[in-house]
N, C-alpha and C positions, 0 to 999 in steps of 0.2 A: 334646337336642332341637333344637339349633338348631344343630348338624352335618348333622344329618337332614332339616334344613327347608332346608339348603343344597343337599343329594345331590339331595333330592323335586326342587328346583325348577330345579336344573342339566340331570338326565336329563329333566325334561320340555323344557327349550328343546332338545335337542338332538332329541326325538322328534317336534315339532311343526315343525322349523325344519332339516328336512334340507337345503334347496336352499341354505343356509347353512353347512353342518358344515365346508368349507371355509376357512372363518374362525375352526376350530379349530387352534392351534400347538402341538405337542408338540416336548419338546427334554428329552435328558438332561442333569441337572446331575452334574458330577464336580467334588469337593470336595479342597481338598493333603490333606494330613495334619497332625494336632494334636499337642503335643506329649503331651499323656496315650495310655499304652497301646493305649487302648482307639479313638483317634483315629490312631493311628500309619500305620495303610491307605487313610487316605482315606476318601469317604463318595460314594455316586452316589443320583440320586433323578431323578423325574419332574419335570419342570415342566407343565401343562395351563394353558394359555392362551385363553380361550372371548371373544373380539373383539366377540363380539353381546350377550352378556348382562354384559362386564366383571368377568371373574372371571379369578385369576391365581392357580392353586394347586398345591402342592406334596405330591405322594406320596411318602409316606417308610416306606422298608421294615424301616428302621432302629429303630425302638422298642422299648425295655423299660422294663418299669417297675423302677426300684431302688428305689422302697418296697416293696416286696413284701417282706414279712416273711422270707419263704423265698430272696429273691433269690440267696446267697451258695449255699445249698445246692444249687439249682436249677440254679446256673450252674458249680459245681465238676463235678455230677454229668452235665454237659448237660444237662439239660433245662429251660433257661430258654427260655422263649417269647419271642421277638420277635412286633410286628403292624405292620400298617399305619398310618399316620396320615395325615391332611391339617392343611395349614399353607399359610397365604398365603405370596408370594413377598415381601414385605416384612419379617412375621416370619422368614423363612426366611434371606434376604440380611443382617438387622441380627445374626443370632444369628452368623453367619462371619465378619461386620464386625468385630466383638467380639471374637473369638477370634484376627483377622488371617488365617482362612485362603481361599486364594482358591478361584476357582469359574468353572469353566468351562462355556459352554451347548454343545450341540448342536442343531442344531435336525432332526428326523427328517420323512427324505422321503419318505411314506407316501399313500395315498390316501384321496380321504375317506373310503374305504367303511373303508378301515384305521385311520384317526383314530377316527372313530365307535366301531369296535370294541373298541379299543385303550383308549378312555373310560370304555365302560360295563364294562369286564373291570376297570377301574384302582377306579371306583367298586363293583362287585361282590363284590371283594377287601378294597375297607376296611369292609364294613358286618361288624360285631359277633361274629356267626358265620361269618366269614369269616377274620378279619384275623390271627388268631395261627397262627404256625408253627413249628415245633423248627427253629431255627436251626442251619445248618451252616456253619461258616466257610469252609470251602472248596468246599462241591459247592452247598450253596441259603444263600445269604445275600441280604442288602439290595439287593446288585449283579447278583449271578446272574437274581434274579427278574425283575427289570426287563429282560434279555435276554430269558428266558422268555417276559412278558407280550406282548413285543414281536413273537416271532415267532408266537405263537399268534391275534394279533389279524392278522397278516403271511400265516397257514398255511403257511409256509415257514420253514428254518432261516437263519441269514445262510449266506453266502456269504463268508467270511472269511481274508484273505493272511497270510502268517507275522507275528507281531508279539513274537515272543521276544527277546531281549537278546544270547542266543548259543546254538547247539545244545546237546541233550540237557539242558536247562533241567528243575528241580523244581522240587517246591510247595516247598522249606527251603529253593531258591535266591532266590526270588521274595522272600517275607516278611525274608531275610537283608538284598538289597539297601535293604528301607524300615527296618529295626532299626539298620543301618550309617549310612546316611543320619541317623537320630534320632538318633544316638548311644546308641542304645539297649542296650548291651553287657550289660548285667545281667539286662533280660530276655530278651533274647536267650539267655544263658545259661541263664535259666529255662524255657524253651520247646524248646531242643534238650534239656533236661533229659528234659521229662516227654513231648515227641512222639517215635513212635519209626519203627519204618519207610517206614511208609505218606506218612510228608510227603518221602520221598525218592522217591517217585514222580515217570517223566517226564514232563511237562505238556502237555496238547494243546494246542491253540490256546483251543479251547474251555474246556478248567477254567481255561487261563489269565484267562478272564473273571471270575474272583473277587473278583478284585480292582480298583476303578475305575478306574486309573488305565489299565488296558488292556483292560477294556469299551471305554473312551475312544477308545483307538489300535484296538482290534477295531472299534467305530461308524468309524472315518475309514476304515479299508480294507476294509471289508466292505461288500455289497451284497444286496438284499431284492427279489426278482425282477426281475433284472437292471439294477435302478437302486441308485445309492449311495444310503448309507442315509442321509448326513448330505448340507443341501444348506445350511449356514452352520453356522457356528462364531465363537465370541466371547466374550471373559472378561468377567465378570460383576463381579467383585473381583481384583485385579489384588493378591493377597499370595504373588504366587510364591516369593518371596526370605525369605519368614518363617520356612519350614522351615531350621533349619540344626543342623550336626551340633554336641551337646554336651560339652562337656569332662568329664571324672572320670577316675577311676581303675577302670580296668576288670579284671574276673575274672582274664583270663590276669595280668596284673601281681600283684594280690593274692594268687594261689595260686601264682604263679610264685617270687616273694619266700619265699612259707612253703615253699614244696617246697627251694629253696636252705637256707634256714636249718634243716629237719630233717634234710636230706644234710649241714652241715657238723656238727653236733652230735651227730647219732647217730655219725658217725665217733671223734667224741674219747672218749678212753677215762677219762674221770674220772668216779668215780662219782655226781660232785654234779647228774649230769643225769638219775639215778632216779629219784627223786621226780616229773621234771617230767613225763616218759617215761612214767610210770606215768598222771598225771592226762590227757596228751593223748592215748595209744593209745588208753582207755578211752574218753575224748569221739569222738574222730576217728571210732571203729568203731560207736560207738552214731550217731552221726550219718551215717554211712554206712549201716547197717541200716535205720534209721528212710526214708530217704531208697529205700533199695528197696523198704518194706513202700508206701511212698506209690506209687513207677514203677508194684507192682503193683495197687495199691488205684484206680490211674487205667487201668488196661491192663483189668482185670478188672469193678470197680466203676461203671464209668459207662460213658457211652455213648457218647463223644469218640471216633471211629473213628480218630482221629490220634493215639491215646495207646496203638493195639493195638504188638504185635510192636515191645518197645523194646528194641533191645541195650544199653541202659546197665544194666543189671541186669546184665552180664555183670562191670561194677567196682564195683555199688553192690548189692555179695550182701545180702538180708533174715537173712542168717544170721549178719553181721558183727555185729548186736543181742544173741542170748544169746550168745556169743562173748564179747564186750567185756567184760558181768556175770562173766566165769572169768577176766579176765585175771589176777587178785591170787590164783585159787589155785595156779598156776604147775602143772596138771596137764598131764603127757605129751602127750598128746591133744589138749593148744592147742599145745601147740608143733608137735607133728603138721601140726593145721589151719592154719597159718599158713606152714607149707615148702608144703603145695599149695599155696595163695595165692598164696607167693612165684611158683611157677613156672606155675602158669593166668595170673597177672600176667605175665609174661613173653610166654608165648604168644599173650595179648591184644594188647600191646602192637604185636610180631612182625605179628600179626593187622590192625593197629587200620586202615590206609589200603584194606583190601580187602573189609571188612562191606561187607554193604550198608544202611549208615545211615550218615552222615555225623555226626561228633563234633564238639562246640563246640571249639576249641581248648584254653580254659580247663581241658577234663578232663582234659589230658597232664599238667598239676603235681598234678595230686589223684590219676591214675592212679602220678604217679613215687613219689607220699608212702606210696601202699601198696606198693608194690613194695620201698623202702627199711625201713617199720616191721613186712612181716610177713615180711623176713630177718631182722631182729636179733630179734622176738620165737620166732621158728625156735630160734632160736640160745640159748633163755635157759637158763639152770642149773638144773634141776628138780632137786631134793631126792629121793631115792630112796623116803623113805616117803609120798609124794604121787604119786606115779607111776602111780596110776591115775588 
């Protein structure tokens, strides 16, 4: 109720008090990046500043609710809904205080009749039946919309100079550069995992906008009928320096170390390494199965259009699963299945720098471990009356 007795009593100043609208400031806020995952991108938002009636408030396109019972299901499967919110710029300011991350304003140089408009589109958006949207992380999210809103209230698209990092730029080069900077090695490994072609797409200027930090650099060299669009700029919270990259032990290291230690051990010819041979093929391939019924379960099952067309099913076969359950009967026909292995493994390999998807590093020691474990199980002694 008293959200709404806010809205009521805003769009009426600004309907009674046009010779004023003027003394409306709009400015987009661009927020660093946090160290949790889900902060890793950065965050962009409106700021509305109303001079006549003293109001200082913040649209955020950013919300979901994580009590939602359903949340995890909802958000696995896409379809968690983000909304709108408003938030004063004090609450807004204390809550990146808190966190250390800093904030930058823009301030947009638009017309009244564009402010005006720009307002009640911002307000129109957050009321109730409005405000929830199937969030897409890369074409419509938090930051896109706010471009969006901006030109629609503008009736123009910007007007925007190159702002990429270096040519033929993708969406997996872009997200790479903020993972590398976090230190974020592990999800990163878990995001080349499960995203498959379509984040190897090359990036416009415009999809470049997804991301705030070049909304930001798109607002400084873009223009909205032939005026710039930003006509100030100024940090808000000066936590530049808080981002910084984290120490651990990362993927390629940990599979690189195991891929070494299964290349020197599967070599030695002593039998006291059966047993272990036995319990890890078994894990290794059911984890590897499992691990492509998931690629396909997100490729197929939901609605993440950046989990379609994944070449990593090409080392993470769904078929390595009942596979792994016949290793102990030593039948012909796994040993069969594991000479093709061997050599699709090979050609993958041969293969791997000219897909078109780009691979985490980290998958070369997990691609090398199956190349090494489904030669020697190629190779094993079947007993003649098991042979089928």
């Amino acid at each position: 109720m008293k959200k709404l007795l806010i809205v009521l009593s805003f769009l009426y100043s600004l309907s009674s008090s046009a010779q004023d609208s003027c003394r409306i400031r709009i400015s987009l806020l661009t927020c660093t990046p946090g160290t949790e995952l889900y902060s890793t991108f950065g965050h962009s938002a409106f700021r509305v500043f109303d001079s006549i009636n003293n109001r200082d408030l913040v649209f955020n396109y950013g919300t979901f609710d994580f009590d939602d019972p359903k949340f995890y299901n909802k958000f696995v499967k896409g379809k968690l809904l983000y909304f709108v919110s408003i938030d004063t710029i004090p609450s807004f300011l204390a809550e990146y205080d808190y966190y250390k991350r800093g904030i930058t304003e823009q301030a947009i140089n638009i017309s009244c009749d564009e402010k005006q408009k720009l307002v009640a589109l911002l307000f129109e958006n957050a009321k109730e039946e409005n405000k929830y949207y199937r969030y897409d992380f890369n074409y419509d999210n938090c930051t896109t919309r706010l471009r969006d809103i901006l030109e629609k209230a503008a009736g123009k698209h910007l007007e925007t100079k190159n702002i990429f990092p270096k040519p033929n730029t993708t969406f997996r080069n872009l997200i790479h550069i903020y993972l590398d900077r976090g230190g974020q090695q592990w999800s990163k490994f878990g995001i080349d995992m499960l995203l498959g072609n379509p984040m190897d797409k090359k990036v416009t200027n415009r999809e470049a906008m997804f991301l705030p930090d070049y909304l930001l650099m798109a607002f400084d060299s873009s223009a909205l009928n032939g005026k710039p669009v930003v006509n100030e700029k100024k940090i808000l919270l000066n936590y530049f320096d808080a981002y910084k990259t984290k120490s651990g032990i990362t993927p390629f290291i940990v599979f690189g170390v195991l891929f070494l230690l299964i290349v020197v051990i599967s070599f030695l010819s002593s039998n006291k390494w059966n047993l272990f041979f036995k319990i890890f093929d078994f894990f290794f391939f059911t984890f590897l199965g499992l691990l492509g019924l998931l690629i396909l379960f997100m490729w197929f099952g939901t609605e993440h259009a950046m989990c379609k067309n994944n070449f990593n099913l090409l080392w993470a076969l769904p078929t390595h699963l009942p596979v792994a359950f016949l290793l102990f009967s030593r039948k012909q026909w796994v040993n069969a299945y594991f000479r093709f292995i061997f050599f699709f493994t090979v050609a993958l390999l041969l293969a791997w720098f000219f897909l078109p998807q780009q691979f985490n590093t980290a998958f070369l020691p997990i691609v090398g471990i199956i190349l090494i474990r489904s030669f020697f199980l190629s190779k094993r002694v079947v007993p003649k009356t098991q042979s089928k």
